[in-house]
py3Dmol code that shows the C-alpha trace and the ligand (Angstrom):
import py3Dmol

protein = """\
ATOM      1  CA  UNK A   1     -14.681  53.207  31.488  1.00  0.00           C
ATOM      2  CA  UNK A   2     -12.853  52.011  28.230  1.00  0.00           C
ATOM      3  CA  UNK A   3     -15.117  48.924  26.734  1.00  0.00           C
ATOM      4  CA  UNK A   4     -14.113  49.141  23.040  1.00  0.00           C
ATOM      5  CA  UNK A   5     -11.812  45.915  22.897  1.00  0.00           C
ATOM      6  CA  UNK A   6     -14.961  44.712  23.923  1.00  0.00           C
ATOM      7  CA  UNK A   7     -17.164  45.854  20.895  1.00  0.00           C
ATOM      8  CA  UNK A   8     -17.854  43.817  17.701  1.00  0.00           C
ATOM      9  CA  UNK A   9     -18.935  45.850  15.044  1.00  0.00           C
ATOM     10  CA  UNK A  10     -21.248  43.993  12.575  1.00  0.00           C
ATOM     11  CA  UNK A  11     -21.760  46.017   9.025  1.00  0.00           C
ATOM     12  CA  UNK A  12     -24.436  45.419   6.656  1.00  0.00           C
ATOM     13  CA  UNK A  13     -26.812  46.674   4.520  1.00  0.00           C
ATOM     14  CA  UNK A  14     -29.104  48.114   7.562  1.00  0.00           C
ATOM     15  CA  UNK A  15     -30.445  51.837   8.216  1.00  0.00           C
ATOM     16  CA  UNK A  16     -29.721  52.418  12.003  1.00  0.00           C
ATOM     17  CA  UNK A  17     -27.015  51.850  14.429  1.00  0.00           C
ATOM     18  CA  UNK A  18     -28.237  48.900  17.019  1.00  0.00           C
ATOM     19  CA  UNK A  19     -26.329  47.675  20.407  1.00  0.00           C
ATOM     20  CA  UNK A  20     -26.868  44.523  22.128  1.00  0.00           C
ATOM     21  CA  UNK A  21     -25.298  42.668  24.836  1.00  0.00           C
ATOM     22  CA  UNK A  22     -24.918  39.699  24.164  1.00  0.00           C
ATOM     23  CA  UNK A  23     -24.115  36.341  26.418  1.00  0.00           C
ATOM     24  CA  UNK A  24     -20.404  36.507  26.482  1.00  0.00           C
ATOM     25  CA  UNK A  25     -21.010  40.123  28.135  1.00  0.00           C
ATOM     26  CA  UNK A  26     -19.249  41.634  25.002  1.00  0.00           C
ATOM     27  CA  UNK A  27     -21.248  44.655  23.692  1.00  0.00           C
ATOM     28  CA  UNK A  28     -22.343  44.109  19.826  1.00  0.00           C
ATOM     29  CA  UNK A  29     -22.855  47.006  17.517  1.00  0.00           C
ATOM     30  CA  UNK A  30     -24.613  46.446  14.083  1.00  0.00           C
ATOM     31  CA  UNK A  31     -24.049  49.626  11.641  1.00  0.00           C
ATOM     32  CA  UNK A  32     -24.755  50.564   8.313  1.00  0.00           C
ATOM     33  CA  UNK A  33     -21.169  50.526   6.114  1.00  0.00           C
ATOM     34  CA  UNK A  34     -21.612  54.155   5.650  1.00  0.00           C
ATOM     35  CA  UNK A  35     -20.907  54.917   9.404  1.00  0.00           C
ATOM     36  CA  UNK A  36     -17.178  55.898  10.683  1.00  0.00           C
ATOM     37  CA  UNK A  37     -15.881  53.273  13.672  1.00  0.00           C
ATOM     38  CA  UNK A  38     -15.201  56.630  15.697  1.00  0.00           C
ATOM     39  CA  UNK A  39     -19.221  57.741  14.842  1.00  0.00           C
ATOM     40  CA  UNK A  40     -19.269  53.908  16.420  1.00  0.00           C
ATOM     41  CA  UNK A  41     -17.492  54.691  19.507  1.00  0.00           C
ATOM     42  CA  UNK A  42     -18.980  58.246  20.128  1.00  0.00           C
ATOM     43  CA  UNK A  43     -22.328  56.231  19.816  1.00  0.00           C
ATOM     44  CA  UNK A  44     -21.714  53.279  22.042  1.00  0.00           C
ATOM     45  CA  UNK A  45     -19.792  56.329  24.606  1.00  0.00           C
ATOM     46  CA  UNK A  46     -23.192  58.071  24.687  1.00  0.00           C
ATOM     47  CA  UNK A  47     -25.163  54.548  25.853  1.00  0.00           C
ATOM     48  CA  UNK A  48     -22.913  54.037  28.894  1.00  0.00           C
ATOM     49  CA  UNK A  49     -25.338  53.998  31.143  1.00  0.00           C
ATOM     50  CA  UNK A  50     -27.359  51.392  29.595  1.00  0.00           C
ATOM     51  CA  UNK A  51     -24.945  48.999  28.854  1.00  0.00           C
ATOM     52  CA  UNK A  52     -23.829  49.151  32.663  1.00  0.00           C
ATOM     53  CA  UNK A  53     -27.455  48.145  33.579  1.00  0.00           C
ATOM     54  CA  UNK A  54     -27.491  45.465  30.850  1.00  0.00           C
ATOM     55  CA  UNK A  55     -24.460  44.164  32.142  1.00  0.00           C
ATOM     56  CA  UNK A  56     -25.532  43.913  35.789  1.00  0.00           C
ATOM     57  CA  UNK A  57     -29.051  42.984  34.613  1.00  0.00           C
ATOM     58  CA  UNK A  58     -27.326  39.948  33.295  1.00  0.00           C
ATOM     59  CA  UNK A  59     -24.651  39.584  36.070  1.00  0.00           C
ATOM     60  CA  UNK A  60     -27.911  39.339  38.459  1.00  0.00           C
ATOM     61  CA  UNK A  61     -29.515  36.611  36.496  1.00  0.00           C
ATOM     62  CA  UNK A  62     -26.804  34.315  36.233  1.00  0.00           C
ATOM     63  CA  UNK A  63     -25.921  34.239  39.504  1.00  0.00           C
ATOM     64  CA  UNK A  64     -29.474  33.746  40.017  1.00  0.00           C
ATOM     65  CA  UNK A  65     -29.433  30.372  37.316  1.00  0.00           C
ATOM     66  CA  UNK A  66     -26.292  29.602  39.723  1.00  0.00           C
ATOM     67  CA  UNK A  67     -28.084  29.808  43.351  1.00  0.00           C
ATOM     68  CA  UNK A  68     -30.166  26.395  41.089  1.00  0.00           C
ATOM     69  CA  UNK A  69     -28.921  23.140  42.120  1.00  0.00           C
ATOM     70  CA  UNK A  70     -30.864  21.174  39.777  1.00  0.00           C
ATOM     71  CA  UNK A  71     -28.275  18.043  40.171  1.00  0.00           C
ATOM     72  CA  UNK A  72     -29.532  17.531  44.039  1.00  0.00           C
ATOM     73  CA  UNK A  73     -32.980  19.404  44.771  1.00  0.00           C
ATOM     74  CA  UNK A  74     -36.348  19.489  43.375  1.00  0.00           C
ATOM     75  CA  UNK A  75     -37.682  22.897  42.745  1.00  0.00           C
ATOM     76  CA  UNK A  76     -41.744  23.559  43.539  1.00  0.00           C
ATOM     77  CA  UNK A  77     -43.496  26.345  43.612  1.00  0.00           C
ATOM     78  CA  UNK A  78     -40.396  28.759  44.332  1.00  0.00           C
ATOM     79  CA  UNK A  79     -39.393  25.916  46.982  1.00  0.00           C
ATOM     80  CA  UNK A  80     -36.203  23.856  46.911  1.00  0.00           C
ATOM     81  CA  UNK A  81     -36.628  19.943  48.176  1.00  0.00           C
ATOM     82  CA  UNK A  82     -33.772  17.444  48.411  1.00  0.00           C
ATOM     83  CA  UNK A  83     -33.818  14.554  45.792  1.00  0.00           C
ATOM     84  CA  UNK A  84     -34.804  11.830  47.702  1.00  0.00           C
ATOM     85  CA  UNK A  85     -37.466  10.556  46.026  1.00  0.00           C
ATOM     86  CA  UNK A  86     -38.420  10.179  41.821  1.00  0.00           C
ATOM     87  CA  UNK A  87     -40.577  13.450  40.906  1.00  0.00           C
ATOM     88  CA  UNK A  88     -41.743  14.077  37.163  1.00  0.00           C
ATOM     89  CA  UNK A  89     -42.223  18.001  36.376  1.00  0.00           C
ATOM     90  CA  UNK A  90     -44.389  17.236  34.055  1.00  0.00           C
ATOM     91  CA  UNK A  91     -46.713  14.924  35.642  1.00  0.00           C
ATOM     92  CA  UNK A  92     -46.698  17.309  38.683  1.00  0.00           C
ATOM     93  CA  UNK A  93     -47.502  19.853  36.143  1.00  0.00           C
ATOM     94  CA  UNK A  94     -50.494  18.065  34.738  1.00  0.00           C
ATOM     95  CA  UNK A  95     -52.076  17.615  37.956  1.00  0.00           C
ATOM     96  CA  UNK A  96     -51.495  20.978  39.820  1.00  0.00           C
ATOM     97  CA  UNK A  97     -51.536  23.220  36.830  1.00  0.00           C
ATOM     98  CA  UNK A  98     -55.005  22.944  35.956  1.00  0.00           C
ATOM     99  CA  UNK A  99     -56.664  23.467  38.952  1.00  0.00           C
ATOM    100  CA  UNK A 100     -54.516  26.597  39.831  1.00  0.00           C
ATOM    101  CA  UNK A 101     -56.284  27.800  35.966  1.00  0.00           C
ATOM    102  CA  UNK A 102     -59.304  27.032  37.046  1.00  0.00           C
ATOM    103  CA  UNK A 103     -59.121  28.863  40.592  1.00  0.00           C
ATOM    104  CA  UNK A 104     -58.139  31.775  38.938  1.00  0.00           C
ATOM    105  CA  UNK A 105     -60.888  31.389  36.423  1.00  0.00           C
ATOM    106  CA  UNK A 106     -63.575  31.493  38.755  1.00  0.00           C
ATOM    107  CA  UNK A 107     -61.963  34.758  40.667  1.00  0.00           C
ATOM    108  CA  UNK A 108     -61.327  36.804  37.902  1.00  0.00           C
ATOM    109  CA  UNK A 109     -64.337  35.754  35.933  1.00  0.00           C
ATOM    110  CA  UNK A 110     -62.370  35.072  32.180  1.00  0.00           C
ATOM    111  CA  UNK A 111     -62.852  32.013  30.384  1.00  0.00           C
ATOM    112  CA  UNK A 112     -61.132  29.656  28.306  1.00  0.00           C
ATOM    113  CA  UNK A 113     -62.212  26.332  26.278  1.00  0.00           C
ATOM    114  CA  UNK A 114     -59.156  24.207  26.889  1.00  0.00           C
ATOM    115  CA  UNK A 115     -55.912  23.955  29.420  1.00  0.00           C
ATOM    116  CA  UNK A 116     -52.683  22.819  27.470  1.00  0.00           C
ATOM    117  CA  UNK A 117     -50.039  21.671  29.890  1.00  0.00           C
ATOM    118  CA  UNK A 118     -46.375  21.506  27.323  1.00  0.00           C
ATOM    119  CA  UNK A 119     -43.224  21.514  26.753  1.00  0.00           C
ATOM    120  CA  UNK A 120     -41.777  25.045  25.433  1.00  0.00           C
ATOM    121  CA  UNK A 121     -38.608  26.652  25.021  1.00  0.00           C
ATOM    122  CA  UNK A 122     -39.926  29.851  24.530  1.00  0.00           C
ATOM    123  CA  UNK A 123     -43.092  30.659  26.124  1.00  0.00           C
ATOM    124  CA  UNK A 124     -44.114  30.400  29.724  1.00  0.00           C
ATOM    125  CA  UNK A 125     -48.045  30.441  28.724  1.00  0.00           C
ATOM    126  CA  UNK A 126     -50.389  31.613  25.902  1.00  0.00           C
ATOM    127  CA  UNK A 127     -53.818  32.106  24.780  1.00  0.00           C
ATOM    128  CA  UNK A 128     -55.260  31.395  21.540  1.00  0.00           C
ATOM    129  CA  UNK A 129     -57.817  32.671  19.377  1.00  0.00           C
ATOM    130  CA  UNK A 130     -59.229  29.146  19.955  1.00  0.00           C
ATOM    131  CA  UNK A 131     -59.339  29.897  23.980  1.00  0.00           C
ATOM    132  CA  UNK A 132     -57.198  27.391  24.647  1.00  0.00           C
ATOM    133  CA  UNK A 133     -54.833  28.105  27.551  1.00  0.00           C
ATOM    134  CA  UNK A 134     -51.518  26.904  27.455  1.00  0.00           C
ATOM    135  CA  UNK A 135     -48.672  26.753  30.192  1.00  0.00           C
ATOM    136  CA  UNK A 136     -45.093  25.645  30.109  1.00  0.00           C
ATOM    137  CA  UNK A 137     -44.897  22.759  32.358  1.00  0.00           C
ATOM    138  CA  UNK A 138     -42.097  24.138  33.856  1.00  0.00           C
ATOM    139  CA  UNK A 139     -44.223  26.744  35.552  1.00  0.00           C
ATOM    140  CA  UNK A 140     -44.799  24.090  38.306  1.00  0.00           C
ATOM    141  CA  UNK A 141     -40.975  25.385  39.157  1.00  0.00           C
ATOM    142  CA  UNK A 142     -42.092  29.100  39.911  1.00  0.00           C
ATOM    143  CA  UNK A 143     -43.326  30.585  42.775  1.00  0.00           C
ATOM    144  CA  UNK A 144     -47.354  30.912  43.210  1.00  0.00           C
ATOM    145  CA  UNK A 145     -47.566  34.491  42.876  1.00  0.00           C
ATOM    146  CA  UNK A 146     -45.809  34.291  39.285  1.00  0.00           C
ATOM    147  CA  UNK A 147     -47.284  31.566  38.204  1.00  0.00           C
ATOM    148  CA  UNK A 148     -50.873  33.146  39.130  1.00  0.00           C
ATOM    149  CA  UNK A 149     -49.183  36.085  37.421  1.00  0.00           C
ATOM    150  CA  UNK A 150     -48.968  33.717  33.949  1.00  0.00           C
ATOM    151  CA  UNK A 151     -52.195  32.802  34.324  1.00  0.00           C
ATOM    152  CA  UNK A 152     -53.788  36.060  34.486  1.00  0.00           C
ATOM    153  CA  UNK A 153     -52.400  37.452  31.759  1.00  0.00           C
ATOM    154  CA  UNK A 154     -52.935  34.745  29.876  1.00  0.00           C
ATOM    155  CA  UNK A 155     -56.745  34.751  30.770  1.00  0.00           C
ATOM    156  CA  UNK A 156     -56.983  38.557  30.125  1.00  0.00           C
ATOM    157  CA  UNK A 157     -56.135  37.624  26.393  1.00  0.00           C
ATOM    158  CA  UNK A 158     -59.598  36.368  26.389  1.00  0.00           C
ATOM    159  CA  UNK A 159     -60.721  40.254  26.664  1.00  0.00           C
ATOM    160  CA  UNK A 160     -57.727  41.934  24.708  1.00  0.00           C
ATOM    161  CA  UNK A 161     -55.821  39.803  21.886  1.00  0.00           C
ATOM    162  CA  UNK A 162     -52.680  42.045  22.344  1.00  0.00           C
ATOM    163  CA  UNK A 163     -50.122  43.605  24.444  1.00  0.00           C
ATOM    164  CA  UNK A 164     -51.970  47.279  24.329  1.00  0.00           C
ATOM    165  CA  UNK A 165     -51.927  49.702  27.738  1.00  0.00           C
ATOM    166  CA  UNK A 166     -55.597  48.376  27.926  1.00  0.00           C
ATOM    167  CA  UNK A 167     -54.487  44.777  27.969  1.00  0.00           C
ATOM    168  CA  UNK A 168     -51.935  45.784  30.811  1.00  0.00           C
ATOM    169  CA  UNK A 169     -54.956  47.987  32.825  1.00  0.00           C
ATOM    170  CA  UNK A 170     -57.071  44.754  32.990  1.00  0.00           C
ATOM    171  CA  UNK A 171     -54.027  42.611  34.460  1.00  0.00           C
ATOM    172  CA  UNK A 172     -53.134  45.211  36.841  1.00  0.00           C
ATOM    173  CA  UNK A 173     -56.997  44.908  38.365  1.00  0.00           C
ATOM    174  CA  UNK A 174     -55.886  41.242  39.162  1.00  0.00           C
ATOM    175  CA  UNK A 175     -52.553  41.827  39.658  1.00  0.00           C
ATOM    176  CA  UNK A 176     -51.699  44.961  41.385  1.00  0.00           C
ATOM    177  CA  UNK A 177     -47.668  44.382  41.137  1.00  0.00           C
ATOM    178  CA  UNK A 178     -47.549  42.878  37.842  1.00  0.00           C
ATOM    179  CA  UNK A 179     -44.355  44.612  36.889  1.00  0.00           C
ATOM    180  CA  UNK A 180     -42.062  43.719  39.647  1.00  0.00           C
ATOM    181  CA  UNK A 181     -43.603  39.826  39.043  1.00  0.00           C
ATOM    182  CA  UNK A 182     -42.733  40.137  35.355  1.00  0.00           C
ATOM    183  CA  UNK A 183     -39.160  41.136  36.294  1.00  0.00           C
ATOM    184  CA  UNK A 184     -38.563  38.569  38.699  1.00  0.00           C
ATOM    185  CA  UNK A 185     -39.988  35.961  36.010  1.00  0.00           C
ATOM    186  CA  UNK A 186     -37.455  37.131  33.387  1.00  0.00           C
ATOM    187  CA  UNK A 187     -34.952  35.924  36.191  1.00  0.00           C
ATOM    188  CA  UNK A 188     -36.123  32.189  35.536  1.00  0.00           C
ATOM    189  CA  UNK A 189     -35.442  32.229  31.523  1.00  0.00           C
ATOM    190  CA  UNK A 190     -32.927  30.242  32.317  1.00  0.00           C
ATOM    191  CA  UNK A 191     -35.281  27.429  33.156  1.00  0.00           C
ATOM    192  CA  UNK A 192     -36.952  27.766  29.215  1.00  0.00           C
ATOM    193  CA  UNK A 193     -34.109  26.559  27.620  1.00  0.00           C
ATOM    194  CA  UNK A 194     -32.970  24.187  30.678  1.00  0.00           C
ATOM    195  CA  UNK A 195     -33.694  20.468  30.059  1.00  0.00           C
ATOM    196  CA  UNK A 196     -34.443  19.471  32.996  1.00  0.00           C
TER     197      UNK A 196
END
"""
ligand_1 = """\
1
ZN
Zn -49.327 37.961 26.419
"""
view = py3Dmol.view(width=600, height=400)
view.addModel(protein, "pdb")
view.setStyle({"model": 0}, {"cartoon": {"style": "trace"}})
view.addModel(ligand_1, "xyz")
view.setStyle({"model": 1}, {"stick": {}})
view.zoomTo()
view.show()
């Protein structure tokens, strides 16, 4: 496969050669000014197979965002609804939310001092140092089992302030098949950025 019309090369003053996909599908590679364009190629050649799993990792996801009619259905909890009545996200979100933390609370046993229900274009929950648990409003969108997923790990923040393997051991007690949930939630990211 020949993709270098498709490669911009960005120079500067960096170290390391770094390749990213980026939304236009075309492959990005940032390089020190020191490194040849074929030392380029011959690197970009050797990351085939990555790139081909980038590129149908983001094929998947938007025709995922496409399969979203946003225009004529309601999305809840995974489910799709025709629009035949007024519904508010948020204020859905500020009534459901909560009591799905606090279920999950009392099962796993983790606490927290206060629920946040917001507005973010970049996080789907978090957990301060303050306890306070926050989710994206737009979680009311996802399925259960992901959102229970978000609340989990957000909740076993209260025992590990961190990403570490031992913060990952404690959310696989609750949640066996966190890592196939995690993937499907990177197929909503869409929705972070989506005004809707
Ligand atoms: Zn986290």
């Amino acid at each position: 496969m020949n993709n270098n019309a498709n490669i911009l090369i960005k120079r500067s003053k960096r170290k390391s050669i770094s390749l990213s996909i980026l939304p236009n599908r075309q492959i990005q590679v940032k390089a020190p000014f020191n490194v040849s364009k074929t030392m380029i190629l011959d690197f970009v050649k050797t990351k085939q197979r990555w790139i081909q799993k980038q590129l149908s990792l983001q094929k998947q996801r938007s025709d995922f965002e496409k399969s979203f009619d946003f225009e004529n259905y309601y999305y809840i909890y995974g489910k799709q609804y025709k629009k035949d009545k007024i519904i508010d996200y948020k204020t859905l979100a500020l009534n459901e939310l909560p009591k799905l933390i606090e279920l999950t609370k009392e099962q796993i046993g983790y606490h927290y001092n206060k629920i946040v229900i917001k507005s973010s274009k970049r996080l789907w929950g978090s957990y301060s140092s303050k306890k306070v648990i926050m989710l994206n409003f737009k979680c009311i969108i996802l399925p259960k089992d992901i959102i229970q997923y978000i609340i989990i790990h957000e909740l076993c923040h209260s025992k590990q302030m961190n990403h570490s393997p031992k913060f990952w051991n404690l959310v696989e007690k609750f949640c066996p098949n966190y890592k196939d949930t995690k993937c499907q939630l990177s197929n909503f990211a869409f929705l972070l950025k989506k005004d809707i």
